[in-house]
C-alpha positions in Angstrom: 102.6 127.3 204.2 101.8 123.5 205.4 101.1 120.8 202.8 97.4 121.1 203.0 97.8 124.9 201.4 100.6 123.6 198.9 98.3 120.9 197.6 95.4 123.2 197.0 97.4 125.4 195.1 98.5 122.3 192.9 95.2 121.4 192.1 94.3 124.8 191.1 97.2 125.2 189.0 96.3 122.0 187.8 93.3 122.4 186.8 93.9 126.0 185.3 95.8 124.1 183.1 93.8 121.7 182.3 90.7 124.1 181.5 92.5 126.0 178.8 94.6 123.8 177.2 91.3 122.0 176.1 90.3 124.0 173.5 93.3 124.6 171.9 93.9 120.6 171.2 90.0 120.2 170.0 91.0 123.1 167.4 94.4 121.5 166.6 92.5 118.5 166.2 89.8 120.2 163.8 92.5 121.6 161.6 94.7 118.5 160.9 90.8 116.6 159.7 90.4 119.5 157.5 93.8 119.4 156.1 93.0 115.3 155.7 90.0 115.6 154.1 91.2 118.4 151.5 93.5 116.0 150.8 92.0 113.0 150.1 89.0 115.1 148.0 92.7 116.2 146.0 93.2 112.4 145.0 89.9 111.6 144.4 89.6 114.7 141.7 93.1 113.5 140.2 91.7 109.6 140.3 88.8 110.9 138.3 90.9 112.6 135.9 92.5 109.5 135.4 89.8 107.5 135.3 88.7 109.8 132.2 91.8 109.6 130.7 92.2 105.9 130.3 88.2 105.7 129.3 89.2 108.7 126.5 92.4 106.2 125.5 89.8 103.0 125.5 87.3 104.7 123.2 90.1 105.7 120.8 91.6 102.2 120.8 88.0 100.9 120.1 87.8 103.0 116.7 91.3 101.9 115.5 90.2 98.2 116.3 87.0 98.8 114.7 88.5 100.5 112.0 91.2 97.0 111.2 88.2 94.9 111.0 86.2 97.3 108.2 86.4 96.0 104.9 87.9 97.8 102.3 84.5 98.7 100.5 83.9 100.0 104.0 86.4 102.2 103.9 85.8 104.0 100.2 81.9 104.3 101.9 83.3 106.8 105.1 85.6 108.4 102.3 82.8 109.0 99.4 83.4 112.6 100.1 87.3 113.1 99.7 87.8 110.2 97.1 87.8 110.9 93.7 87.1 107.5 92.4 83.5 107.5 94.3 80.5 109.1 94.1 79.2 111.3 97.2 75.9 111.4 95.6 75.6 107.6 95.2 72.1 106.0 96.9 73.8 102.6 97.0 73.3 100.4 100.5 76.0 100.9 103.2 78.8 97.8 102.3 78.5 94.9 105.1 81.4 94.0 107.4 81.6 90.4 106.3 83.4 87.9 108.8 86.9 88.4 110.0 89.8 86.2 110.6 92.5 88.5 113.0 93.0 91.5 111.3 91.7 90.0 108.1 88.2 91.0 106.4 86.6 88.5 104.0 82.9 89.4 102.4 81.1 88.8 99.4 78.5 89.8 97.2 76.7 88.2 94.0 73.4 87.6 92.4 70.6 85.2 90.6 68.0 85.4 88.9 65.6 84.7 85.6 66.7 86.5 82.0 64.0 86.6 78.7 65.6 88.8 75.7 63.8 89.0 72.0 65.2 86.4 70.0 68.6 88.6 68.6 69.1 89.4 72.5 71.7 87.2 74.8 69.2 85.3 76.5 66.3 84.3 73.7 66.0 80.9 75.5 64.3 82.3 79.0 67.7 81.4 81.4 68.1 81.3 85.0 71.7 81.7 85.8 74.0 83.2 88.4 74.7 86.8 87.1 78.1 87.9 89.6 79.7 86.3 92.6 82.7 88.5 94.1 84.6 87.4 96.9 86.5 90.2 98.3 89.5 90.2 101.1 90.7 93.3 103.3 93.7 93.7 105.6 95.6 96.3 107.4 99.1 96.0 106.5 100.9 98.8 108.8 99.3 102.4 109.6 97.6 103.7 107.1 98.6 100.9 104.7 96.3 98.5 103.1 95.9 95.3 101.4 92.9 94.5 99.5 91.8 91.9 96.8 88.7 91.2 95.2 88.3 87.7 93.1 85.4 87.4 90.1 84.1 83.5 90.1 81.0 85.4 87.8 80.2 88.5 86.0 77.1 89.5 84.0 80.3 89.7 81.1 81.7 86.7 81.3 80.8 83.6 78.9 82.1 81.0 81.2 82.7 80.2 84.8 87.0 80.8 84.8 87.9 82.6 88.1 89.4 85.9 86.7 91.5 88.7 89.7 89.1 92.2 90.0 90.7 94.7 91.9 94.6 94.0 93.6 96.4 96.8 95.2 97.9 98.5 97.9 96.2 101.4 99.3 98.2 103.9 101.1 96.1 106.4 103.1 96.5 109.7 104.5 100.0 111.0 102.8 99.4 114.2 103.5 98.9 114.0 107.2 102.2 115.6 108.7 100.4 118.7 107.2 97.3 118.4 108.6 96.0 117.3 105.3 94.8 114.2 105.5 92.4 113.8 102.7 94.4 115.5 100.1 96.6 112.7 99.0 96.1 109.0 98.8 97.3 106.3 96.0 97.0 102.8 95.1 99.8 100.7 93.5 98.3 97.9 91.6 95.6 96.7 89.5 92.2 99.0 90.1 89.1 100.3 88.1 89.9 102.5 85.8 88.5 106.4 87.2 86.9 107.3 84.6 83.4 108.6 85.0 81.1 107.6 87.9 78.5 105.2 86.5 81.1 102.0 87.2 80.9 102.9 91.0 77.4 101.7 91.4 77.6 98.2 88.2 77.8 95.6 91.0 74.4 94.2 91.1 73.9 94.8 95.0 74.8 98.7 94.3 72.8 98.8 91.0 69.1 99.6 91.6 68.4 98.2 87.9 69.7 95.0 86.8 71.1 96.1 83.3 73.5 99.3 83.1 73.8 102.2 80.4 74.4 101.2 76.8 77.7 103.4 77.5 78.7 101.2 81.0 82.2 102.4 81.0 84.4 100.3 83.0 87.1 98.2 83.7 90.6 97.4 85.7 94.0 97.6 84.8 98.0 97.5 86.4 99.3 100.9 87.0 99.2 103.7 90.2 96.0 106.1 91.2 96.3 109.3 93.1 93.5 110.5 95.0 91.8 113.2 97.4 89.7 115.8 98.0 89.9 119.6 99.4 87.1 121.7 100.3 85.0 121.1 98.0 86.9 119.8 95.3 88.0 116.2 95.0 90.3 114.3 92.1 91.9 111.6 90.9 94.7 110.9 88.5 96.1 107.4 87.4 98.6 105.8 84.9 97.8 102.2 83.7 98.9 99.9 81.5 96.0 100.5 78.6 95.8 97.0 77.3 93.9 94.1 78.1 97.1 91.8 79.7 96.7 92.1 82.9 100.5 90.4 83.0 102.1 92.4 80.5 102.0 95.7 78.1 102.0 95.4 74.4 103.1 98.8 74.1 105.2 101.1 76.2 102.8 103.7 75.7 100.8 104.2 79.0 96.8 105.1 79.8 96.3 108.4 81.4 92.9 108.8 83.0 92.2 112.1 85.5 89.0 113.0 86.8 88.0 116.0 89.3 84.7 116.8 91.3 82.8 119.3 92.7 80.2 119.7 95.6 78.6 123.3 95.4 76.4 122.0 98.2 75.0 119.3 99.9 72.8 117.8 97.7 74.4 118.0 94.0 77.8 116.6 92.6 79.4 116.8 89.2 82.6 115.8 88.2 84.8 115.7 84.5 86.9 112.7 83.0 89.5 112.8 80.4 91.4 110.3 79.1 93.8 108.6 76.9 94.0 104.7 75.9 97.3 105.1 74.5 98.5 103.5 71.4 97.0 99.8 72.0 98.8 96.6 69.6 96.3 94.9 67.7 99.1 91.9 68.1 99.8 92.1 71.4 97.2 94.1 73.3 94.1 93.0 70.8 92.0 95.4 72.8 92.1 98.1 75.2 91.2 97.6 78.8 87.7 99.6 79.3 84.2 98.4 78.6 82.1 100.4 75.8 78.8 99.6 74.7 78.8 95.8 75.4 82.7 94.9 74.7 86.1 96.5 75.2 87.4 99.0 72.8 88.8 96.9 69.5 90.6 97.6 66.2 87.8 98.5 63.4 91.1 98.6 60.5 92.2 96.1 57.9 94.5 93.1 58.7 97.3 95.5 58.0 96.5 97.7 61.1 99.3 97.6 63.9 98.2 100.1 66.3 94.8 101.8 67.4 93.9 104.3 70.2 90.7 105.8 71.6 90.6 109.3 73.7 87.7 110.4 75.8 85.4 113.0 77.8 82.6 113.3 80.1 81.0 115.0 82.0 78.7 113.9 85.3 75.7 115.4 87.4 73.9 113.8 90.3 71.1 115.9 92.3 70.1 114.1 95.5 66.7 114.3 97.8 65.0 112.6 100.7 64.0 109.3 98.8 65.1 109.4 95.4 67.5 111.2 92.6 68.7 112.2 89.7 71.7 111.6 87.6 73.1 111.5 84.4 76.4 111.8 82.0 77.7 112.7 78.4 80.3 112.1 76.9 82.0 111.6 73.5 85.1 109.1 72.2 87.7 109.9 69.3 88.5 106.3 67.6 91.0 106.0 65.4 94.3 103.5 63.6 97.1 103.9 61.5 95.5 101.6 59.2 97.4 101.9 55.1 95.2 100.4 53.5 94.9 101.9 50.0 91.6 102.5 49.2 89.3 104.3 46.1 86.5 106.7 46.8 83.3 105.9 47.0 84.1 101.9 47.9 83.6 100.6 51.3 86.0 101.2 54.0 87.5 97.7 54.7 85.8 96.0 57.5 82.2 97.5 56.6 82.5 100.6 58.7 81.3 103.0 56.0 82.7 104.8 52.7 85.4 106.3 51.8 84.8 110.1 50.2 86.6 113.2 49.2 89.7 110.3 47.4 91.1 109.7 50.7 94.4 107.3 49.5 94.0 105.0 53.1 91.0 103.6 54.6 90.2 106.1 57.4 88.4 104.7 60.4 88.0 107.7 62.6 84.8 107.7 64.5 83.4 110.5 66.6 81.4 108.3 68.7 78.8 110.2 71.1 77.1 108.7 74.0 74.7 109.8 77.0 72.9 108.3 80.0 70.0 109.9 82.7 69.1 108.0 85.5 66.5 108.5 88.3 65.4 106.9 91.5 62.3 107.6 93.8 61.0 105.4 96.8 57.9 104.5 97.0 58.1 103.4 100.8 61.3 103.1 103.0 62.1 99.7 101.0 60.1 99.5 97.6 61.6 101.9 95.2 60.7 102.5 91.4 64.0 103.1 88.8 64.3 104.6 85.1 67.2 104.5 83.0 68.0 106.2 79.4 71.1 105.8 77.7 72.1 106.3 73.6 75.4 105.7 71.8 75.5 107.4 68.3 78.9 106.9 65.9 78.3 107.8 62.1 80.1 105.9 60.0 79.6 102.4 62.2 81.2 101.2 64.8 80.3 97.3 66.7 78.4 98.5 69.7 77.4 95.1 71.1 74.1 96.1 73.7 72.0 93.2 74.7 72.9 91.6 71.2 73.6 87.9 71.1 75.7 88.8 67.8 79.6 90.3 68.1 80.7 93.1 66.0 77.3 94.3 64.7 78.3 98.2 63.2 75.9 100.3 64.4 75.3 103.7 63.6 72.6 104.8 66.5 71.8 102.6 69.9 69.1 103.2 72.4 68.2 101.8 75.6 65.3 102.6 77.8 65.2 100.5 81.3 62.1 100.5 83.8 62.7 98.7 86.9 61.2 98.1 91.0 63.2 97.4 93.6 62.4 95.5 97.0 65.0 95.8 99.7 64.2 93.2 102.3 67.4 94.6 104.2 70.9 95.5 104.4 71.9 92.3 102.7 69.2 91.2 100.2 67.6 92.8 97.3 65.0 92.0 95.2 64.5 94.0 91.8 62.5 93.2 88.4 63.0 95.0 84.9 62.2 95.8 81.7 64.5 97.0 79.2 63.7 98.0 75.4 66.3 98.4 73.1 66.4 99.7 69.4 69.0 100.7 66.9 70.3 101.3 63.4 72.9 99.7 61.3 75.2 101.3 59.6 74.5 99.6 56.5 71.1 100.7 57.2 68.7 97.7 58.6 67.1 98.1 62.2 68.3 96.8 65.6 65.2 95.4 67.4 64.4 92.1 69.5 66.8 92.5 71.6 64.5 93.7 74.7 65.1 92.1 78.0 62.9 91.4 81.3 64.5 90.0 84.2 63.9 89.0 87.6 67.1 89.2 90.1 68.4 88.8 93.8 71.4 90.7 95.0 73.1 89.6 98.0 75.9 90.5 100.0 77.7 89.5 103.1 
């Protein structure tokens, strides 16, 4: 063959080649951008993932920041329904956040305003005057650990303007959460109210929707250690404390046991039951107990030759709620009594004027059943302007000095009743303006009438 016929077959060999190797590199080609773009659409779905992830880890770092700069009355607000010590069923105004300094909360709440009483009642002279300032201070202190304090530079109790500690504890959160149980156990260490009842959860004025309380007003704070928590339904609270009035030391080692337990059958309605013990008090060194009854704390009725006095309780508690308004209300009775030996004859006055001895009893005997009662209803009128009612008696036969809206101390009073009608204006979250009217009657026990000693009263309750 010459090298004109060797060349053509080349070039058709050539070609041949060329013709159908062509298609199979285009669908090499085709695969390997598939592959490619499988690939990258892999990385993208596992960068979104990711992307979620860390957003999910930012939200959940936002609520523990968020929840280091709530205040401590914050806190009990989120946890009305698994604490003990506060009522689910309150109407009160969500707490402010005050200001923060780091981790550290301060706020503040308080109240002014114009008083007129009869002329036996505390304010016969028509006074304006600063009725509470609290300063209160909140801190994480690790976890579930916190710090909170809460100073008093005014009460509506107080005589004078000495700064005097409220509420001082640690509050340890969430014990029970290795067992998935995290509202079920809780406890304070330190000086706290005393949980007894429900009524002293609302006496601040911003949480009150009346400007006086119930004749009973049961309150007050002492050293010692709370437990608290809620299940289901049911919530509770236990606490030992010191009893007496020193909030430095005890004037008897016997100890204050207060327990209270609730219960929500459903949404709208609460009740609750409190026992408790003041212990043997020292007239020397404790001079009175630690809770508020009737106007003043809980005092010795016996003789100078009385050493020791105690005073046991009960109640019970119900709150109904609705859109706008509710109901609430509490009874409860006290079991006074002192080792007073004071020899006595039958028929001559008990020392101290609290009533006469009968039936030849050799010692003065001071026991008092002492029964007491509050109702309490709310309605708005319009999203802010709401009208208020409160009820309250104390009854003790025999006498004992329940102080009301009385300018005098020590008055022994048989029979005390209160009825208070009040309007409230709430320009917002942090101010409250609320007028009332309160009438108050009563009976000695020597037998001469309690009157005069009705209050109306104009107030502004702040918070921040």
């Amino acid at each position: 063959m010459d090298c004109g016929g060797r060349t053509f077959c080349c070039g058709l060999q050539l070609g041949a080649i060329c013709f159908f190797s062509v298609p199979f590199v285009q669908a090499q080609d085709t695969a390997d951008l598939k592959k490619e773009l499988q690939e990258l659409r892999e990385q993208n779905r596992l960068l979104q993932d990711q992307l979620q992830q860390q957003k999910g880890m930012i939200d959940q770092l936002n609520q523990k920041f968020s929840g280091l700069e709530q205040t401590n009355a914050q806190r009990e607000s989120d946890l009305r329904s698994l604490k003990a010590d506060v009522d689910g069923n309150s109407p009160a105004p969500e707490k402010s956040g005050g200001f923060s300094v780091g981790n550290v909360v301060f706020s503040g709440e308080g109240a002014a305003g114009f008083f007129e009483t009869g002329q036996n009642g505390r304010s016969a002279n028509a006074s304006f005057r600063v009725a509470e300032v609290r300063l209160f201070v909140d801190a994480p202190v690790w976890d579930d650990i916190y710090f909170y304090g809460q100073l008093d530079l005014m009460t509506a109790e107080s005589h004078d303007n000495t700064l005097r500690l409220g509420e001082l504890y640690l509050q340890f959160e969430n014990l029970g959460k290795r067992w998935d149980l995290d509202q079920l156990l809780n406890a304070r260490v330190g000086q706290f109210y005393i949980p007894f009842g429900e009524e002293y959860q609302n006496r601040f004025a911003f949480d009150n929707p009346l400007i006086t309380h119930s004749l009973s007003d049961l309150w007050g704070y002492n050293p010692g250690i709370e437990l608290y928590g809620s299940w289901r339904k049911l919530s509770y609270a236990v606490a030992v404390q010191n009893g007496g009035n020193s909030t430095l030391n005890d004037g008897t080692a016997d100890k204050s046991v207060v327990g209270r337990i609730g219960y929500d059958p459903l949404p709208w309605l609460h009740v609750s039951a409190s026992a408790m013990r003041t212990g043997e008090l020292s007239v020397r060194n404790d001079g009175q107990s630690d809770i508020w009854f009737g106007g003043a704390f809980f005092q010795s009725i016996g003789s100078a030759n009385t050493s020791l006095f105690h005073v046991n309780l009960a109640e019970l508690d119900a709150s109904a709620k609705w859109k706008g308004g509710y109901v609430k209300g509490a009874g409860g009775y006290a079991d006074y009594d002192d080792n007073d030996p004071t020899p006595v004859v039958a028929g001559s006055p008990v020392p101290g004027g609290y009533g006469t001895v009968v039936g030849g009893t050799p010692t003065a005997d001071h026991h008092r059943d002492i029964y007491y009662s509050y109702i309490e209803a709310l309605q708005h009128l319009t999203p802010r302007i709401y009208g208020v009612t409160r009820f309250s008696q104390i009854r003790a036969e025999g006498g004992y000095p329940i102080v009301g809206d009385s300018a005098t101390f020590g008055l022994p009073t048989s029979d005390l009743w209160r009825l208070s009608l009040g309007l409230g204006y709430e320009l917002n979250r942090h101010l409250t303006l609320k007028t009332e009217y309160m009438f108050e009657r009563g009976q000695l026990s020597t037998g001469g009438p309690r009157n005069h000693e009705g209050l109306f009263a104009a107030e502004a309750a702040f918070k921040f």
